[in-house]
C-alpha beads as a LAMMPS data file, in Angstrom:
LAMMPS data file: protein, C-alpha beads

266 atoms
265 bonds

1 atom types
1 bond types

-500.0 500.0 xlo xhi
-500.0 500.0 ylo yhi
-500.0 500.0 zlo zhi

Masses

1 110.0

Atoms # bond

1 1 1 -141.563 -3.464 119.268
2 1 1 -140.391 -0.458 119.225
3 1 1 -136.739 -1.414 120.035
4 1 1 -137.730 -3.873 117.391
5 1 1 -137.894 -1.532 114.715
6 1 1 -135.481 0.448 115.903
7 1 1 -133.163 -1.725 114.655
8 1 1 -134.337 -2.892 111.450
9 1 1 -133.938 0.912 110.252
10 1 1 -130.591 0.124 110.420
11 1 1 -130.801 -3.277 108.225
12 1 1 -133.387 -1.820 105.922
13 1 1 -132.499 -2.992 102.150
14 1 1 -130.363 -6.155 103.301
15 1 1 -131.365 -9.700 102.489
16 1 1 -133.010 -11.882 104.644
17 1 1 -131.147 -14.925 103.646
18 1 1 -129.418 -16.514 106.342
19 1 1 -125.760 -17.080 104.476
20 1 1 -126.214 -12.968 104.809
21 1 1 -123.288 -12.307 107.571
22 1 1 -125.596 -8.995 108.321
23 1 1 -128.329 -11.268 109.904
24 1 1 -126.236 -12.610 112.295
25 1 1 -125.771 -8.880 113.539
26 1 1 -129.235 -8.402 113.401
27 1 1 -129.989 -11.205 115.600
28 1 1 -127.589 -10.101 118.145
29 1 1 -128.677 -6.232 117.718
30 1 1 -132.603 -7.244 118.428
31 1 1 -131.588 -9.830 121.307
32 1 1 -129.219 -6.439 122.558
33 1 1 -132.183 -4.038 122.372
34 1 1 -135.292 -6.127 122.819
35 1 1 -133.482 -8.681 125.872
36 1 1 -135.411 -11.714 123.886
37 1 1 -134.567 -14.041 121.693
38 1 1 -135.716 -13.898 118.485
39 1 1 -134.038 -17.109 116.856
40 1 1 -134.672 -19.816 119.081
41 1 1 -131.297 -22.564 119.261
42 1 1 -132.311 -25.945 118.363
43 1 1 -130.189 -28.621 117.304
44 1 1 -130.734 -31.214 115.115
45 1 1 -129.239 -33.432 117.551
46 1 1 -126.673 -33.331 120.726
47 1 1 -123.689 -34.003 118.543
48 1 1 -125.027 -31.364 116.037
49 1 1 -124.614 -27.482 116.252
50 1 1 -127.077 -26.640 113.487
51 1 1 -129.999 -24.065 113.949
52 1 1 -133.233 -25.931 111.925
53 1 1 -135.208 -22.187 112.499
54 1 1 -133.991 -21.242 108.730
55 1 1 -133.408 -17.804 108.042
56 1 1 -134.962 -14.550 110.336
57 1 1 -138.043 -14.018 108.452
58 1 1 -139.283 -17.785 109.152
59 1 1 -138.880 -17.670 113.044
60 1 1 -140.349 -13.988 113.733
61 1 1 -141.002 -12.644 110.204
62 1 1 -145.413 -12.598 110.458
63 1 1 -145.099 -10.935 114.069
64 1 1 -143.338 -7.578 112.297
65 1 1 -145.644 -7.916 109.679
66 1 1 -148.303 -8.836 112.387
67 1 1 -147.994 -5.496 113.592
68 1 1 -147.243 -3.460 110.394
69 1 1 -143.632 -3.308 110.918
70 1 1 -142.191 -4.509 107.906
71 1 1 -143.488 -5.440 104.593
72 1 1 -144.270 -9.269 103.935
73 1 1 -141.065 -11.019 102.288
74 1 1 -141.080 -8.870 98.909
75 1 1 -138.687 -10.703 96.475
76 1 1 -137.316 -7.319 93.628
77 1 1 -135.289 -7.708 90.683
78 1 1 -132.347 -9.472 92.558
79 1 1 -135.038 -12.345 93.216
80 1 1 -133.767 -12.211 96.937
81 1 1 -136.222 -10.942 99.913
82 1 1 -135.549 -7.772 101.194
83 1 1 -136.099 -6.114 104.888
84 1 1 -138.455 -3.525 103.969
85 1 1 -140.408 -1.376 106.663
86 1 1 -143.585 -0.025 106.441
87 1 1 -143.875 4.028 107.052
88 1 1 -145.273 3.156 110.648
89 1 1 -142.271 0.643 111.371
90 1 1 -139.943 3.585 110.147
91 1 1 -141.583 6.707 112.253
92 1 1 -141.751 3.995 115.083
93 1 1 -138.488 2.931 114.754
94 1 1 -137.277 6.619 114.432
95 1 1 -139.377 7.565 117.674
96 1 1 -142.028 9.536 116.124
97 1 1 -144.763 6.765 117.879
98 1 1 -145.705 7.373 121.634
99 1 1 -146.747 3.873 123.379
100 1 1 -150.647 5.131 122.878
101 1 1 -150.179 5.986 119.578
102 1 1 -148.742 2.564 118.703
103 1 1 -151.904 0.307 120.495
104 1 1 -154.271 2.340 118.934
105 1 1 -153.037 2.270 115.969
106 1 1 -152.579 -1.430 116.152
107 1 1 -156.231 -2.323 117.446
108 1 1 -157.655 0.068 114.848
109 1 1 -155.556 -1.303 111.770
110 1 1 -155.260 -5.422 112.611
111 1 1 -158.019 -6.293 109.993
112 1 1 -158.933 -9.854 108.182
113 1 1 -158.250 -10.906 105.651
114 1 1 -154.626 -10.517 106.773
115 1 1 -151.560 -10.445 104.371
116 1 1 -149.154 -11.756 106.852
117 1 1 -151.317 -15.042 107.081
118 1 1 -151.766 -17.122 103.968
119 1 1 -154.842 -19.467 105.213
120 1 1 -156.414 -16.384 106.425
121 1 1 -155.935 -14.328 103.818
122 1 1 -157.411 -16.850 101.617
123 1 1 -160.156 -17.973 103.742
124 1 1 -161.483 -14.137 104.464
125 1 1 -160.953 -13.083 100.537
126 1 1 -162.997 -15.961 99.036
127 1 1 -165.844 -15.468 101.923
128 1 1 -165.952 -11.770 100.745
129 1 1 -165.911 -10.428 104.568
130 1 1 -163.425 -8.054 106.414
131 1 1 -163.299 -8.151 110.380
132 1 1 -161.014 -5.715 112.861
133 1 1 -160.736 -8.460 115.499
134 1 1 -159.729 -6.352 118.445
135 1 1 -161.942 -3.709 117.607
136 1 1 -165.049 -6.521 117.437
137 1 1 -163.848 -8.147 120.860
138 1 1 -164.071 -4.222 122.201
139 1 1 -167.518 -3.725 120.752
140 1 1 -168.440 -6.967 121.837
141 1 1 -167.607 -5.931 125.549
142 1 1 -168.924 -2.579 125.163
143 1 1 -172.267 -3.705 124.355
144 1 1 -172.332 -6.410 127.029
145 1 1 -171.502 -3.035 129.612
146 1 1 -174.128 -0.998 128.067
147 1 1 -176.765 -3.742 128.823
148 1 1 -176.253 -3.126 132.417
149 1 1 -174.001 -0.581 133.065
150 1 1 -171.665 -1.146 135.882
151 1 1 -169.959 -4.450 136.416
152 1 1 -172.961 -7.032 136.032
153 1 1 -172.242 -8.180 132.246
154 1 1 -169.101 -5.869 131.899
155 1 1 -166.384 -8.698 130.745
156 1 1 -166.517 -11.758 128.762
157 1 1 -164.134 -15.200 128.728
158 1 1 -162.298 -16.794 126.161
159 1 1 -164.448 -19.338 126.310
160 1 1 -167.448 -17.115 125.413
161 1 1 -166.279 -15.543 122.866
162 1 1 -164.960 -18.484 121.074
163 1 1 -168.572 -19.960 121.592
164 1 1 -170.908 -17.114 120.927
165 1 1 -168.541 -14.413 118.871
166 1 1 -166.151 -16.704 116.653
167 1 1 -169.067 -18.558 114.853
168 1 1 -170.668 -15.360 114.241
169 1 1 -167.371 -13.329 113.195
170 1 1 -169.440 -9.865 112.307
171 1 1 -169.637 -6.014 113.276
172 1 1 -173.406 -6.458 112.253
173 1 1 -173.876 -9.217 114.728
174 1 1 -172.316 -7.484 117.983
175 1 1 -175.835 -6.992 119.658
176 1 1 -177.063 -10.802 118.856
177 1 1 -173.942 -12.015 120.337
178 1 1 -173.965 -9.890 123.545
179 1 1 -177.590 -11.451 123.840
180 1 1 -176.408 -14.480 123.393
181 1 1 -173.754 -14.308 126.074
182 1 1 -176.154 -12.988 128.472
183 1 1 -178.712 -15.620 127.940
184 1 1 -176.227 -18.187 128.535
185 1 1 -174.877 -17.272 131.649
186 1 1 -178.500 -16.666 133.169
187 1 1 -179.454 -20.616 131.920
188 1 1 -176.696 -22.234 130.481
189 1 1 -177.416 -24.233 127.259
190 1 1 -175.500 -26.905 125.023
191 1 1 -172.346 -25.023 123.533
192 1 1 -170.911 -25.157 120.348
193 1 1 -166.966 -27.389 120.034
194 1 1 -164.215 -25.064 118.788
195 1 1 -160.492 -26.018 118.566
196 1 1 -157.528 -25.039 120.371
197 1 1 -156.218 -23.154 117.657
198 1 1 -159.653 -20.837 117.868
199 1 1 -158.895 -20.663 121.994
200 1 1 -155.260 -19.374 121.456
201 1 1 -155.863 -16.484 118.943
202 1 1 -158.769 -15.701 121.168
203 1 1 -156.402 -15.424 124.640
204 1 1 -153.367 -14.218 122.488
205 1 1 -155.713 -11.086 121.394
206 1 1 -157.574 -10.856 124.716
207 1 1 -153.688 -10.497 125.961
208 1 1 -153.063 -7.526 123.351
209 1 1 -155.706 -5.734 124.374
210 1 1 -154.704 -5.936 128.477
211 1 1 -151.094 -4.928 127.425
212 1 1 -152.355 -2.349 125.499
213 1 1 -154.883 -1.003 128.533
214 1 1 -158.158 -1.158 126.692
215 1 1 -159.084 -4.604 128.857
216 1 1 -157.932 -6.504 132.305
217 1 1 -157.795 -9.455 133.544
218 1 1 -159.945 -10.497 137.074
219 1 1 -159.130 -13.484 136.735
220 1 1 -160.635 -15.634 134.180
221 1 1 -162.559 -13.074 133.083
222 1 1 -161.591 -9.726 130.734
223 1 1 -163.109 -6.671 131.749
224 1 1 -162.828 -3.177 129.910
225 1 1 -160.435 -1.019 131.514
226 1 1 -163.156 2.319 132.097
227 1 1 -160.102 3.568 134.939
228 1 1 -158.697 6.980 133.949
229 1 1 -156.567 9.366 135.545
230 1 1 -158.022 12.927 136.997
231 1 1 -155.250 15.675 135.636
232 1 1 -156.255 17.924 138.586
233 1 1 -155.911 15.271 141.306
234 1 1 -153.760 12.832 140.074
235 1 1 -156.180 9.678 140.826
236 1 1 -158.174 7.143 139.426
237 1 1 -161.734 7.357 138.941
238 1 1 -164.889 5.045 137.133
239 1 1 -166.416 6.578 133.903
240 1 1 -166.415 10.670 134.913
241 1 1 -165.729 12.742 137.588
242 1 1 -166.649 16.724 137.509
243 1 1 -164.803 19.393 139.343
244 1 1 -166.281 22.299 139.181
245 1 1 -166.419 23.196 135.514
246 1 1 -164.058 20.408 133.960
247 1 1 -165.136 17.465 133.093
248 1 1 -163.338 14.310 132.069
249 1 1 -164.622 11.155 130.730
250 1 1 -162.457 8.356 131.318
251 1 1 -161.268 5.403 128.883
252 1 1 -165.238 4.791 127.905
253 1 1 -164.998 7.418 125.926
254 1 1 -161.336 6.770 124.519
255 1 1 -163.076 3.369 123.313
256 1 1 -165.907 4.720 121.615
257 1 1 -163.837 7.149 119.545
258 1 1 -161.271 4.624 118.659
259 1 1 -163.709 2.010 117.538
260 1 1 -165.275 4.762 115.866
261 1 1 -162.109 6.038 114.303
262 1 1 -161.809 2.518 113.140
263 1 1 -163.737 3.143 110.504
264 1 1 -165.984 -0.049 111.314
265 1 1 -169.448 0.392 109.497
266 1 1 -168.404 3.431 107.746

Bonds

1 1 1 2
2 1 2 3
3 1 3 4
4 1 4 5
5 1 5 6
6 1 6 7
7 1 7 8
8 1 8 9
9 1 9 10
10 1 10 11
11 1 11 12
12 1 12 13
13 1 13 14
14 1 14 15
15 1 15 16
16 1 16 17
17 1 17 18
18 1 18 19
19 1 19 20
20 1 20 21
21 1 21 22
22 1 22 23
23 1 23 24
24 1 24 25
25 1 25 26
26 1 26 27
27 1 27 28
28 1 28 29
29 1 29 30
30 1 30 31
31 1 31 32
32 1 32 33
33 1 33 34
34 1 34 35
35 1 35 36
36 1 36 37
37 1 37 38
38 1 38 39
39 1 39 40
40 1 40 41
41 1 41 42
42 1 42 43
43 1 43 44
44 1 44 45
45 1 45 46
46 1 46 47
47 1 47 48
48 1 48 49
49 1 49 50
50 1 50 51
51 1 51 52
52 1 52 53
53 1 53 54
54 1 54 55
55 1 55 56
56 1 56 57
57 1 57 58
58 1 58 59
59 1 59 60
60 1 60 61
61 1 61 62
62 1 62 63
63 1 63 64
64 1 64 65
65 1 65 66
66 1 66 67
67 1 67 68
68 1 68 69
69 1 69 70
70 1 70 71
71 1 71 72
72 1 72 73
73 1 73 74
74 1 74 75
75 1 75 76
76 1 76 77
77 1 77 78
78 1 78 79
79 1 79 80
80 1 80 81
81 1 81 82
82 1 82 83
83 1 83 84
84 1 84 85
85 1 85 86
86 1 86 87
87 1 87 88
88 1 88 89
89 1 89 90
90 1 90 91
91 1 91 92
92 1 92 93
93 1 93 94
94 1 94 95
95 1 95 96
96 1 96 97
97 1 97 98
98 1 98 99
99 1 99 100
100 1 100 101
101 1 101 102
102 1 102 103
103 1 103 104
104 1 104 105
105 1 105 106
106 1 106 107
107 1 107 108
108 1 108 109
109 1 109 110
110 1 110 111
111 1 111 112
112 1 112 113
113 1 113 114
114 1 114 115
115 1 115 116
116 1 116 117
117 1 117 118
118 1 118 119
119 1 119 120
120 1 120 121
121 1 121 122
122 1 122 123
123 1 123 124
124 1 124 125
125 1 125 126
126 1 126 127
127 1 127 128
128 1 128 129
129 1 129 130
130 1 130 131
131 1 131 132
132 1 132 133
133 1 133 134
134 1 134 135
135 1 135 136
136 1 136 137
137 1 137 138
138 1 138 139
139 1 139 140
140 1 140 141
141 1 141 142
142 1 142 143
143 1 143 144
144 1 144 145
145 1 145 146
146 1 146 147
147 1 147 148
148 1 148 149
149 1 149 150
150 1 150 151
151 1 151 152
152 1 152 153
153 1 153 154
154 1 154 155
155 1 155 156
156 1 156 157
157 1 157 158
158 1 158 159
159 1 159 160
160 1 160 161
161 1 161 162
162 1 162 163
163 1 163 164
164 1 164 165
165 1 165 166
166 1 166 167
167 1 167 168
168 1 168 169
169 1 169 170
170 1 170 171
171 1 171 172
172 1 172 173
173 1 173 174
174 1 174 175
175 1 175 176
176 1 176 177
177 1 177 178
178 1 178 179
179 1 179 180
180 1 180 181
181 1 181 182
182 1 182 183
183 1 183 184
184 1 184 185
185 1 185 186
186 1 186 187
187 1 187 188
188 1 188 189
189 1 189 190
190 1 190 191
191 1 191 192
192 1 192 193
193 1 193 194
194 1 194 195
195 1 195 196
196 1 196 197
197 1 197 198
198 1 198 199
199 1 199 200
200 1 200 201
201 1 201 202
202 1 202 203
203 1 203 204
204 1 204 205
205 1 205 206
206 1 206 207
207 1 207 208
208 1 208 209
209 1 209 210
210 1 210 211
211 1 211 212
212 1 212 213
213 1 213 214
214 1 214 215
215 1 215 216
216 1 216 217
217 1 217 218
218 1 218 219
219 1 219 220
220 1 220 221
221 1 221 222
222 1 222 223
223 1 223 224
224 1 224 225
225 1 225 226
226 1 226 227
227 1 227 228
228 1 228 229
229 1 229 230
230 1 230 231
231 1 231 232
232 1 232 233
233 1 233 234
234 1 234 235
235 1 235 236
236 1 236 237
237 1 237 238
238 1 238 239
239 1 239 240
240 1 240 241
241 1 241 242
242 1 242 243
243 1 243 244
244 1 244 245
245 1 245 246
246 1 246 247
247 1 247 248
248 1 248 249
249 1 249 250
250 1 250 251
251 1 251 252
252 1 252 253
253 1 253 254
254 1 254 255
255 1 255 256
256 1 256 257
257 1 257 258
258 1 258 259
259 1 259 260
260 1 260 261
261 1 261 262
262 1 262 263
263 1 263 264
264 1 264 265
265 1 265 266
């Protein structure tokens, strides 16, 4: 992302219409930088070289603003959209945003309702409820490690939390819901349906949070990441370690502070 916005400092102001010949240097810049693709070819048939994507902003336009990197499409006096970054997509394009800096600021900021999603936006307004999703899957495995510290309850499944935490989408309800997953693994009752739609945001979150460090994978299950590095002997450790004097909690206590610098029940 950061490559990302690297180069959309330098495109800041032009048009996202795709007759713009800017966009096509755009594409190639970000597929330079980045090494992906970010306009996918697809033909509308064999004998026809015609990309159906539309312009840049259809294709990959609600990942940047995903992840607070541009504004959402914001038509001006020309009437045309405009590539306009946000002050974090401009310091992070400019360098000013270490890799920590950027995941934490992420899991701290992603909040419903979301602008860069319509039917969410619209679903979360009229319900007259806010939720930090990665910040409630974090509490949500927090609390199931502070029922028995250690690696007992320590991790949760997709499949759990799409059962147990979806329905109940709520700070207020992280306890109930760590219950609730706890009951059901020690006598398994009838669970609730949910779609595949409510699975995929679920693992593409879960994913987030591994890539950002706060959670791994053993295998089907997501565990919070409580490893952290000892400055004075250059290895891992669980939770704390003390030598002599120092003392250095490990990513348990880089959690805490970041879902409490979330501002979640304040």
């Amino acid at each position: 992302m950061q490559q990302a916005a690297s180069v959309l400092t330098l495109y800041e102001g032009e048009t996202f219409d795709s007759s713009n010949p800017a966009m096509d240097e755009l594409l190639g810049d970000l597929q330079l930088r980045t090494g992906e693709d970010w306009l996918p070819k697809r033909k509308v048939s064999d004998s026809v070289e015609f990309n159906v994507e539309g312009d840049f902003y259809r294709n990959k336009g609600r990942l940047l603003t995903s992840f607070f990197i541009i504004e959402p499409k914001d038509f001006v006096e020309s009437g045309l959209p405009l590539i306009r970054l946000t002050q974090f997509g401009q310091a992070l394009g400019n360098g000013f945003v270490s890799e920590r800096q950027y995941y934490e600021f992420i899991v701290k900021r992603i909040k419903y309702p979301h602008p860069a999603y319509e039917d969410n936006w619209q679903a979360w307004t009229q319900a007259g409820r806010t939720l930090r999703p990665l910040i409630f899957i974090l509490q949500i495995l927090l609390e199931l490690y502070e029922s028995k510290p250690g690696c007992a309850n320590s991790y949760a499944t997709s499949e759990e939390l799409a059962t147990f935490a979806y329905p109940q989408s709520s700070h207020e309800k992280i306890g109930v819901i760590a219950d609730s997953i706890i009951q059901h693994r020690i006598k398994p009752s009838e669970t609730r349906e949910y779609s595949d739609e409510v699975n995929r945001k679920i693992n593409d979150m879960l994913g987030f949070l591994c890539i950002a460090g706060f959670t791994f994978y053993d295998g089907k299950l997501v565990r919070l990441n409580l490893l952290g590095v000892h400055p004075q002997e250059s290895a891992y450790y669980w939770e704390k370690r003390k030598t002599g004097e120092y003392e250095e909690a490990s990513t348990l206590r880089d959690i805490c502070n970041l879902i409490r610098d979330s501002g979640v029940g304040a």
